[in-house]
N, C-alpha and C positions, 0 to 999 in steps of 0.2 A: 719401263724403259729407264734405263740408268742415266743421269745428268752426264757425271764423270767415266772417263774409261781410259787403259793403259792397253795401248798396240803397241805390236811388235812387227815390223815390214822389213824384209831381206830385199835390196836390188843391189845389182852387180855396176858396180863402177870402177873407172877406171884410174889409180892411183899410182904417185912414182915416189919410190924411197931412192936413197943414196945407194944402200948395198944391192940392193937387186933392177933397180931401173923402171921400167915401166910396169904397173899388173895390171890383170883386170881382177877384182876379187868380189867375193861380197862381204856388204856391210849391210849388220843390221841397224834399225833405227830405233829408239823406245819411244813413243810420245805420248803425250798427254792431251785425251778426245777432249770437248766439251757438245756436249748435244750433237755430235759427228761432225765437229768440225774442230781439227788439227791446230792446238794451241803452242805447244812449246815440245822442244823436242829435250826429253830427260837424259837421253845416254843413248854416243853409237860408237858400235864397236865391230871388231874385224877379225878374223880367225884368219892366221897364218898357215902354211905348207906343212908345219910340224905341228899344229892342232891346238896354240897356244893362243889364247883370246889376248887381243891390243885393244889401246885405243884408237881413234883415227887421228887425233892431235898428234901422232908420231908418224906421220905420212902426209906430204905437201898433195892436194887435187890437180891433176893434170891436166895442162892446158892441151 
């Protein structure tokens, strides 16, 4: 069994930019396991309509 491990988990949440308003999209997560429990999360990011990966720091979480 590995100490260490790198996951990768897609769920769809719901985000609002200026130019297009409300979405629902998915964003992935990367994180970093220890012994199967979820320590830090490394990088998430988001694919846009035109298939171009973002980060999510350029999109405010919707209340």
């Amino acid at each position: 069994m590995k100490l260490i491990r790198i996951k990768r988990k897609t769920k769809t949440e719901r985000r609002y930019t200026k130019k297009m308003g409300m979405l629902s999209i998915p964003v992935t997560y990367i994180k970093k396991h220890v012994l199967g429990v979820p320590v830090k999360t490394l990088y998430k990011y988001r694919q846009t309509y035109y298939g171009e990966m973002k980060e999510c720091r350029h999109c405010e979480l919707a209340r």
